[in-house]
SEGUTI-675675 format. One record per residue: z, x, y of N, C-alpha, C in turn; residue number from 1; residue in one letter. Coordinates in nm, 4 decimals. Each point is the difference from the previous one (the first is absolute). Layout:
N
<node n_pz="Z" n_px="X" n_py="Y" ca_pz="Z" ca_px="X" ca_py="Y" c_pz="Z" c_px="X" c_py="Y" resi="NUM" resn="a"/>
...
***
This chain:
92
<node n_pz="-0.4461" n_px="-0.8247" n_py="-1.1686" ca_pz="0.0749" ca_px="0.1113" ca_py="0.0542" c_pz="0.1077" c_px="-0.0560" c_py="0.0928" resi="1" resn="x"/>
<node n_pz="0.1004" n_px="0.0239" n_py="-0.0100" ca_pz="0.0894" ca_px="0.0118" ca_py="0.1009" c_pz="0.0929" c_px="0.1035" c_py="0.0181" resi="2" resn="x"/>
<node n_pz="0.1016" n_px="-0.0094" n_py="0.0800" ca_pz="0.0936" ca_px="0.1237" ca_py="0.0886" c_pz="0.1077" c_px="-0.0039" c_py="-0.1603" resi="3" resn="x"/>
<node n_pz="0.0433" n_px="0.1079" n_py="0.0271" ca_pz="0.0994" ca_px="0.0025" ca_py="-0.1330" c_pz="0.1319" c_px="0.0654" c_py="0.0382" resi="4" resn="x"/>
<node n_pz="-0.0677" n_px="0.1237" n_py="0.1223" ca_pz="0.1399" ca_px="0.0619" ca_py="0.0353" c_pz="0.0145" c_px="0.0363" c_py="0.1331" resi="5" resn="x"/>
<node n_pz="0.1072" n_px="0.0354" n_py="0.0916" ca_pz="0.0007" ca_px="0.0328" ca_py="0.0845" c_pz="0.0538" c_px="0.1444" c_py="-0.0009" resi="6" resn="x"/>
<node n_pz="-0.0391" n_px="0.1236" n_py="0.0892" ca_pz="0.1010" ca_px="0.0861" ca_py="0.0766" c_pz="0.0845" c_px="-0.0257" c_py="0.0993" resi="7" resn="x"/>
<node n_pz="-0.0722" n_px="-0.0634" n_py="0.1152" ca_pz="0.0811" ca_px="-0.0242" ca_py="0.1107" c_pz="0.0274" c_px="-0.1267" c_py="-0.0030" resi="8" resn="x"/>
<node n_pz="0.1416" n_px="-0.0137" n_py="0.0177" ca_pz="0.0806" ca_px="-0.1405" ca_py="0.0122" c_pz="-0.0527" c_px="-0.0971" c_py="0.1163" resi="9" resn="x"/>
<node n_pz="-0.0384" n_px="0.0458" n_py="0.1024" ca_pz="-0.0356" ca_px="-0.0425" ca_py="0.0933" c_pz="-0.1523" c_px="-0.0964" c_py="-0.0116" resi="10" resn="x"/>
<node n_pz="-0.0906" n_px="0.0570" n_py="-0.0735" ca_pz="-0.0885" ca_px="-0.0475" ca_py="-0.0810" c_pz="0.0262" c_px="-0.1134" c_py="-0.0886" resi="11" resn="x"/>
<node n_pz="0.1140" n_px="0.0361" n_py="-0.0680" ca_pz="0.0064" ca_px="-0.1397" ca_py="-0.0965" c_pz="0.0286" c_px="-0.1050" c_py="0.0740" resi="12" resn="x"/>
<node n_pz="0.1240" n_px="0.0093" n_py="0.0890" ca_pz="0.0530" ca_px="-0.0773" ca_py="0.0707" c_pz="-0.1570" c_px="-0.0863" c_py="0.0813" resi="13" resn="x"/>
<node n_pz="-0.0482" n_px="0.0395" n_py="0.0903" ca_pz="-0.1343" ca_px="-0.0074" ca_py="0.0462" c_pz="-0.0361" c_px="-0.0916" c_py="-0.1015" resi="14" resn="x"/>
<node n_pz="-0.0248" n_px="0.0266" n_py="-0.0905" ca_pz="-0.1337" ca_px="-0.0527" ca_py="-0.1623" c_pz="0.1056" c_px="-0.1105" c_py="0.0077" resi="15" resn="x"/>
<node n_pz="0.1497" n_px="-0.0437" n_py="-0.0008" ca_pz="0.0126" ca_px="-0.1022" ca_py="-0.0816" c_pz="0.0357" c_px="-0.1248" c_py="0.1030" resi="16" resn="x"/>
<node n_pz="0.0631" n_px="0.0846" n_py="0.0981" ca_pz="0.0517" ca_px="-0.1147" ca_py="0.1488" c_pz="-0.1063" c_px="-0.0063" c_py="0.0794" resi="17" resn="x"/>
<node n_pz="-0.0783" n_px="0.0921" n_py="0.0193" ca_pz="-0.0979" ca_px="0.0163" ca_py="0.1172" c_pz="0.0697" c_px="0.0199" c_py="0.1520" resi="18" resn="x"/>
<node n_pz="0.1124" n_px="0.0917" n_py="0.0096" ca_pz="0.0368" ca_px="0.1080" ca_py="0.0364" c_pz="0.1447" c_px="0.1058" c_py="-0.0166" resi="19" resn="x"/>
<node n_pz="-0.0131" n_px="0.0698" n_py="0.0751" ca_pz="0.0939" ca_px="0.1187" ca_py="-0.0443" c_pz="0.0616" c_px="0.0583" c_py="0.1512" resi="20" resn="x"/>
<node n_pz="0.1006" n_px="0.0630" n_py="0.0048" ca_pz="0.0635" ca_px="0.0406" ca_py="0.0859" c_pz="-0.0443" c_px="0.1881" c_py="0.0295" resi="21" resn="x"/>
<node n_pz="-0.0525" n_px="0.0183" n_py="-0.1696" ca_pz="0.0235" ca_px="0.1385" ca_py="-0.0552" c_pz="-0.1437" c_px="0.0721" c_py="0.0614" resi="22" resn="x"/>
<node n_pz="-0.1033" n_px="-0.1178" n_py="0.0443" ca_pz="-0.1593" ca_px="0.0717" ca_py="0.0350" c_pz="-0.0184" c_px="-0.1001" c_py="0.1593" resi="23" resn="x"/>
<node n_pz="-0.0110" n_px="0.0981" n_py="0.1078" ca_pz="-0.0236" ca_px="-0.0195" ca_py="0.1211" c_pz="-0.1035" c_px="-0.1488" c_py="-0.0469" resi="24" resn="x"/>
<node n_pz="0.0534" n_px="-0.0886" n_py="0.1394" ca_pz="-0.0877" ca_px="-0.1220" ca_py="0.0038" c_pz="-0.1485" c_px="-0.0029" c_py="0.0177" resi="25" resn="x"/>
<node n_pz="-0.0332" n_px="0.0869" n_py="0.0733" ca_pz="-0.1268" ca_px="0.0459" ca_py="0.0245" c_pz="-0.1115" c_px="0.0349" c_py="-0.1368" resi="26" resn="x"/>
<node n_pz="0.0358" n_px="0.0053" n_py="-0.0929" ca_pz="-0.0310" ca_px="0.0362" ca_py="-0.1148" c_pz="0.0089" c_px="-0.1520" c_py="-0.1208" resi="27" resn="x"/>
<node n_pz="0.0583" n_px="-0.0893" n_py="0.0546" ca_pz="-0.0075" ca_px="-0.1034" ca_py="-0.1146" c_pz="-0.1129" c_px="-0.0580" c_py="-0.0333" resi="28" resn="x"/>
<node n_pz="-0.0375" n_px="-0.0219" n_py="0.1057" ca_pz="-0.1679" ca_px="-0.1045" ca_py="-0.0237" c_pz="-0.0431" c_px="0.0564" c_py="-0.0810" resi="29" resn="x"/>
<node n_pz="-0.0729" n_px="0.1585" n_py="0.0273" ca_pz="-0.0587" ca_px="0.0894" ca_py="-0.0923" c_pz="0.0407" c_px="0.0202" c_py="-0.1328" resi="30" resn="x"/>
<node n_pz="0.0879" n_px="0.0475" n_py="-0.0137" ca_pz="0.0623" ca_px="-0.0395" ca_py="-0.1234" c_pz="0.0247" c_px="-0.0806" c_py="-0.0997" resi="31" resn="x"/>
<node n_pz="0.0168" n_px="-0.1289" n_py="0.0909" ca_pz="0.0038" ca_px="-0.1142" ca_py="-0.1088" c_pz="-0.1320" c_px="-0.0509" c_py="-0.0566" resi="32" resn="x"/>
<node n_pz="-0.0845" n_px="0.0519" n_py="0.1181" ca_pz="-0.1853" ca_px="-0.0489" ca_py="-0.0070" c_pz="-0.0069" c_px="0.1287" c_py="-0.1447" resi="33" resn="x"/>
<node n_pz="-0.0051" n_px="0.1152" n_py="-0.0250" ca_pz="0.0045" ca_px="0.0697" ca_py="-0.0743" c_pz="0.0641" c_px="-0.0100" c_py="-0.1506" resi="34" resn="x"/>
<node n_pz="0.1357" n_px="-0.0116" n_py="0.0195" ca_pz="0.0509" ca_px="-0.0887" ca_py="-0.1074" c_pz="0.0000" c_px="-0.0951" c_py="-0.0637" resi="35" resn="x"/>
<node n_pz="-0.0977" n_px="-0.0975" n_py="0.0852" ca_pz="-0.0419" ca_px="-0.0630" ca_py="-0.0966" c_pz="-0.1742" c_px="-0.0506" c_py="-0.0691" resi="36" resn="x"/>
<node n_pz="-0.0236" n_px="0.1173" n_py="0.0856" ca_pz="-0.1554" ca_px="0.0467" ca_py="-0.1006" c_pz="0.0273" c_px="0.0886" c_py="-0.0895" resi="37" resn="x"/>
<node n_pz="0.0857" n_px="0.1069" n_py="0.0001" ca_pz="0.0552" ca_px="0.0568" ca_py="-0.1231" c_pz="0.0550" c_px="-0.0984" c_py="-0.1234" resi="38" resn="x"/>
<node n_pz="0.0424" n_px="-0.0930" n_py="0.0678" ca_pz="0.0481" ca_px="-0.0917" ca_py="-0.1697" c_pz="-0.0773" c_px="-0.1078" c_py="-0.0020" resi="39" resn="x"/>
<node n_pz="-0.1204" n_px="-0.0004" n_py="0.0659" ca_pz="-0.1168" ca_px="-0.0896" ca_py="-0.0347" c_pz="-0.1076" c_px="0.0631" c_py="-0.0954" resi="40" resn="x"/>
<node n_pz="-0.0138" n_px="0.1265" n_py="0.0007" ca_pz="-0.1376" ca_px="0.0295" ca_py="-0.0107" c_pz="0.0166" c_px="0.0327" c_py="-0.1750" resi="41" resn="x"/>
<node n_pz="-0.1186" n_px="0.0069" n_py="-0.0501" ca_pz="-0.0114" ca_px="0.0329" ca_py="-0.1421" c_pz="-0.0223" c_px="0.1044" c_py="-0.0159" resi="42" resn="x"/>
<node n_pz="-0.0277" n_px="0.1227" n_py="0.0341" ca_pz="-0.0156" ca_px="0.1149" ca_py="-0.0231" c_pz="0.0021" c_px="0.0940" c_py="0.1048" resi="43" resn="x"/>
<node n_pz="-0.0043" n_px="0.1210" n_py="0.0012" ca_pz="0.0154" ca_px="0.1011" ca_py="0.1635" c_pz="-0.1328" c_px="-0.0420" c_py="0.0265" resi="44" resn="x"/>
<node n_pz="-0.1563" n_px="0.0043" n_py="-0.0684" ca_pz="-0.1232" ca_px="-0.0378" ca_py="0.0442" c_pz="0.0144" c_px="-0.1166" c_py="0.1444" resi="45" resn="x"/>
<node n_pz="0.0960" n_px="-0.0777" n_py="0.0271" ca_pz="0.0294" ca_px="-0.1165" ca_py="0.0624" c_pz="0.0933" c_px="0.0876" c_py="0.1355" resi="46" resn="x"/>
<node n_pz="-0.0138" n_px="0.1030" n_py="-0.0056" ca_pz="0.0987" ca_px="0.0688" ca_py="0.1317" c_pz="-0.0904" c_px="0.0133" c_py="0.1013" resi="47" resn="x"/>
<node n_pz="-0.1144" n_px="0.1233" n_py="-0.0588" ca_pz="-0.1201" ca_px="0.0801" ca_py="0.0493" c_pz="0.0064" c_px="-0.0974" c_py="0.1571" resi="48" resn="x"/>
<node n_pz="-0.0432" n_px="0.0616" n_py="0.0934" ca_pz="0.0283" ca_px="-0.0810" ca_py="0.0941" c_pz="0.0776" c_px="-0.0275" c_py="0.0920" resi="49" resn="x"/>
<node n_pz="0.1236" n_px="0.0052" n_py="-0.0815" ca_pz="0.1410" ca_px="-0.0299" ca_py="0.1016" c_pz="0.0759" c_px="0.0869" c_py="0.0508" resi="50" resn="x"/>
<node n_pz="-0.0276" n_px="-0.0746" n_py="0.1593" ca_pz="0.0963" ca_px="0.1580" ca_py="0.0721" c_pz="0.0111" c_px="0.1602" c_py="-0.0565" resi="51" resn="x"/>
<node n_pz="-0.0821" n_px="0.0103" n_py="0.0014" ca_pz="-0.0722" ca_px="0.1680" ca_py="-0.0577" c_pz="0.0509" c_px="0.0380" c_py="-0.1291" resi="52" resn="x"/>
<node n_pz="0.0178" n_px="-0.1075" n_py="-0.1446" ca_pz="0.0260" ca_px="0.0007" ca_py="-0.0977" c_pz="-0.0219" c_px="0.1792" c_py="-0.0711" resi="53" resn="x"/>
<node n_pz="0.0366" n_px="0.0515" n_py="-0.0479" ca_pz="-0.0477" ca_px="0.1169" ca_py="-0.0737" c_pz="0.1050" c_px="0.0700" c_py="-0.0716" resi="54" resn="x"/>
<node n_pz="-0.0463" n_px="0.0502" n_py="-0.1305" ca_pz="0.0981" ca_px="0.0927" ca_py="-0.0928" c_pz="0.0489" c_px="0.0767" c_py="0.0911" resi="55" resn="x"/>
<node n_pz="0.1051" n_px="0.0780" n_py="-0.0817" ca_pz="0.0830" ca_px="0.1262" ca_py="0.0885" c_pz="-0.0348" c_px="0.1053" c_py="-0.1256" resi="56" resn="x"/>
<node n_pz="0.0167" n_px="0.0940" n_py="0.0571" ca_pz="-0.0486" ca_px="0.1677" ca_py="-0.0834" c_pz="0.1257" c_px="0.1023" c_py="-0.0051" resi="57" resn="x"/>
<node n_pz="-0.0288" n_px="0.1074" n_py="-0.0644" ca_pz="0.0997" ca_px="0.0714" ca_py="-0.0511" c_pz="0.0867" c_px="-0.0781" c_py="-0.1060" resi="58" resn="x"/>
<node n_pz="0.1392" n_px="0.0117" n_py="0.1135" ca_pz="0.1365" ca_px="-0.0248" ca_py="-0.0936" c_pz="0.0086" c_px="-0.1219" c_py="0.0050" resi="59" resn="x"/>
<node n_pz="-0.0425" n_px="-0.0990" n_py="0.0847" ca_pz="-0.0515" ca_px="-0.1088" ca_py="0.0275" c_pz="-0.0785" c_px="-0.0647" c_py="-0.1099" resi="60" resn="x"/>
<node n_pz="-0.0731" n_px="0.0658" n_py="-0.0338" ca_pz="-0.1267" ca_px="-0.0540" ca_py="-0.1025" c_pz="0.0394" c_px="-0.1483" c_py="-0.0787" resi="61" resn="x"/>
<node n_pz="-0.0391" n_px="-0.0623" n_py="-0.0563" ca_pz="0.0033" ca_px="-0.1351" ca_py="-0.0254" c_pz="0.0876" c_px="-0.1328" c_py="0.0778" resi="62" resn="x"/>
<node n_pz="0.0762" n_px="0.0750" n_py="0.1672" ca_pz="-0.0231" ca_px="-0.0734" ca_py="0.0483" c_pz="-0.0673" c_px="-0.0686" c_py="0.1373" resi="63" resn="x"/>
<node n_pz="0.0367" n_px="-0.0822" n_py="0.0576" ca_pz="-0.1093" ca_px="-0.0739" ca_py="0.1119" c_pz="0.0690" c_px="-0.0186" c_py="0.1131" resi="64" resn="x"/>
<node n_pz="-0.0944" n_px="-0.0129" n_py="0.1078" ca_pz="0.0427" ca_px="-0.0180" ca_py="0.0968" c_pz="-0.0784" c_px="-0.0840" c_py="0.1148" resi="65" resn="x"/>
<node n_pz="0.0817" n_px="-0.0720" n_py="0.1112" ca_pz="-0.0735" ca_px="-0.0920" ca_py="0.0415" c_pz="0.0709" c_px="0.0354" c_py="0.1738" resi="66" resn="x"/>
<node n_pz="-0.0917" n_px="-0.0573" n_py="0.1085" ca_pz="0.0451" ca_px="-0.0011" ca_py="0.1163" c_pz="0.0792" c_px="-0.0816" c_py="0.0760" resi="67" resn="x"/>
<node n_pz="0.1225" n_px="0.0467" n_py="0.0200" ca_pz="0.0973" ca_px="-0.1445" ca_py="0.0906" c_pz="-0.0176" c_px="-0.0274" c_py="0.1309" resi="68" resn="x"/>
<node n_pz="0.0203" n_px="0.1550" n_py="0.0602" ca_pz="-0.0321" ca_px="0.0137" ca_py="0.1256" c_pz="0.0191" c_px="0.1647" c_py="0.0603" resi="69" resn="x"/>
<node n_pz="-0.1135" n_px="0.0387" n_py="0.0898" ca_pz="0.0653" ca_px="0.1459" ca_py="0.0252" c_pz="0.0092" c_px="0.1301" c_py="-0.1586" resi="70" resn="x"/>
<node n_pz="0.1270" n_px="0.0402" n_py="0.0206" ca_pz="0.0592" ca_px="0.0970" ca_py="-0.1359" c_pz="0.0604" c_px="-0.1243" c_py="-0.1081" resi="71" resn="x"/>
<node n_pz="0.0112" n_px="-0.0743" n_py="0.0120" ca_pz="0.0107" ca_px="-0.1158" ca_py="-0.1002" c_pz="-0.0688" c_px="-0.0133" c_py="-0.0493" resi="72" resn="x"/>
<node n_pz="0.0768" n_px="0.0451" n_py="-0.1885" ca_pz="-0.0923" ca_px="-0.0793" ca_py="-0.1068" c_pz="0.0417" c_px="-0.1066" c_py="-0.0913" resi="73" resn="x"/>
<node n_pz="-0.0342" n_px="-0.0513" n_py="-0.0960" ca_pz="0.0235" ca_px="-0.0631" ca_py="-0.1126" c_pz="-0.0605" c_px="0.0697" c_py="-0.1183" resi="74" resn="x"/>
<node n_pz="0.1271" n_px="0.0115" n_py="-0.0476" ca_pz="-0.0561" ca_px="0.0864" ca_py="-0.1136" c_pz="0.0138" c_px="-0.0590" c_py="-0.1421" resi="75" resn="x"/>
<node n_pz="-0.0728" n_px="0.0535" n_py="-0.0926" ca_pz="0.0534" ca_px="-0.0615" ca_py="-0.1559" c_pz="-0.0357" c_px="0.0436" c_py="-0.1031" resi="76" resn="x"/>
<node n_pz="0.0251" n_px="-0.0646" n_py="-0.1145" ca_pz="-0.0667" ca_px="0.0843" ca_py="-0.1610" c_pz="-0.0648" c_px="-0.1446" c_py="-0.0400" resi="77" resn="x"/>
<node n_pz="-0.0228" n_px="0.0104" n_py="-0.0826" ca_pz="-0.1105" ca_px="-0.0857" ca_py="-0.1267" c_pz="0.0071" c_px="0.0243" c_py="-0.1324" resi="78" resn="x"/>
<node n_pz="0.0636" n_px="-0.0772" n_py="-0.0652" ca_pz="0.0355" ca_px="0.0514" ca_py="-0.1377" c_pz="-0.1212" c_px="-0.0591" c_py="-0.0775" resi="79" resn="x"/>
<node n_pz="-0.0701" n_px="-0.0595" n_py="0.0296" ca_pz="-0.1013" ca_px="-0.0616" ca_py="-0.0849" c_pz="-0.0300" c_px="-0.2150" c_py="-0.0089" resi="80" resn="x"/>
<node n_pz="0.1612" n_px="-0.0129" n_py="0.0751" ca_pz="-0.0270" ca_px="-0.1363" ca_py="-0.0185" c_pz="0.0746" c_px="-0.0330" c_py="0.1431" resi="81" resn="x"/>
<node n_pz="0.0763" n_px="0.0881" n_py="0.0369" ca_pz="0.0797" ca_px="-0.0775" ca_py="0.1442" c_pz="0.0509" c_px="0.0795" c_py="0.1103" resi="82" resn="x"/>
<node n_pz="0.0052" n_px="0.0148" n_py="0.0803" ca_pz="0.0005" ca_px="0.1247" ca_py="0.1217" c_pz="0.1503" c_px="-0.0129" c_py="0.0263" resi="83" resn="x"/>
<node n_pz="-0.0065" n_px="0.1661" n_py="-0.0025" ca_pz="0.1829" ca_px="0.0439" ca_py="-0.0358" c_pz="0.0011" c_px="0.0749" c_py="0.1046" resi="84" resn="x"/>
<node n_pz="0.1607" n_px="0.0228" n_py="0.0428" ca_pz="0.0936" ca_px="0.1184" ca_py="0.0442" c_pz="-0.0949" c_px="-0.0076" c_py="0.1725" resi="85" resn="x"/>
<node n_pz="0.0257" n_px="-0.1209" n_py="0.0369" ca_pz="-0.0514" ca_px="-0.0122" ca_py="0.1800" c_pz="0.0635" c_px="0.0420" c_py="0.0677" resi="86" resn="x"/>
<node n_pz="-0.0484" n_px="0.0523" n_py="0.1202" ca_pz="0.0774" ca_px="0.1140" ca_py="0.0710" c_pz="-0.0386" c_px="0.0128" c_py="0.1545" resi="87" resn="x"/>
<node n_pz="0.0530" n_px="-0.0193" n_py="0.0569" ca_pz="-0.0088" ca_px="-0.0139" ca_py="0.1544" c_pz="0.0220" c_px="0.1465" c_py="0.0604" resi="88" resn="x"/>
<node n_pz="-0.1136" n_px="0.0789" n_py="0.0190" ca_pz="0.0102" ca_px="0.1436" ca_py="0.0294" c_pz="-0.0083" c_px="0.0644" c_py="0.1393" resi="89" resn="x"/>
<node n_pz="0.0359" n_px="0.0889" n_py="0.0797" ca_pz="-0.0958" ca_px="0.0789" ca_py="0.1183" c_pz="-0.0542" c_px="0.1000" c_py="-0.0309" resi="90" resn="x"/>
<node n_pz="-0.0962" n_px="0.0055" n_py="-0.0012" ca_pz="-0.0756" ca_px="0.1456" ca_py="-0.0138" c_pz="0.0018" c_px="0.0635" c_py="0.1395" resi="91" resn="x"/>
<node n_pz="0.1311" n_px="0.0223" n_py="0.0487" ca_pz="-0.0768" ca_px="0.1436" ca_py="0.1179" c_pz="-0.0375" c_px="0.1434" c_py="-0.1167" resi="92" resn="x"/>
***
């Protein structure tokens, strides 16, 4: 499994330099610690666990979400072989 796509630019940037201008500094460690158990792991079975890993419901439904910090999430899809469309969210 690995990362295949990004939403937020700020994210990719993050994933490929190991940092970004676009996501407060306070937030990199976490992130990058996150990002790269997302493109380590072999299956979502390998999340369970992390920073309050769990599906999302409704309109949401097939995708996931993970804890950054606070209303900060990480969010994503799973197409079956590589975790798509990452997304640096606030949930107020």
């Amino acid at each position: 499994m690995a990362i295949s796509s990004f939403r937020h630019k700020g994210l990719k940037e993050l994933f490929i330099k190991g940092t970004t201008r676009h996501i407060g500094k306070r937030y990199h460690a976490t992130l990058l610690m996150l990002l790269d158990v997302l493109d380590a792991i072999d299956s979502l079975d390998d999340c369970h666990g992390v920073r309050g890993f769990h599906p999302l419901l409704g309109k949401r439904s097939g995708s996931y979400s993970m804890i950054v910090s606070g209303n900060y999430r990480l969010t994503f899809g799973y197409d079956g072989e590589d975790v798509i469309d990452l997304d640096f969210e606030d949930y107020q």
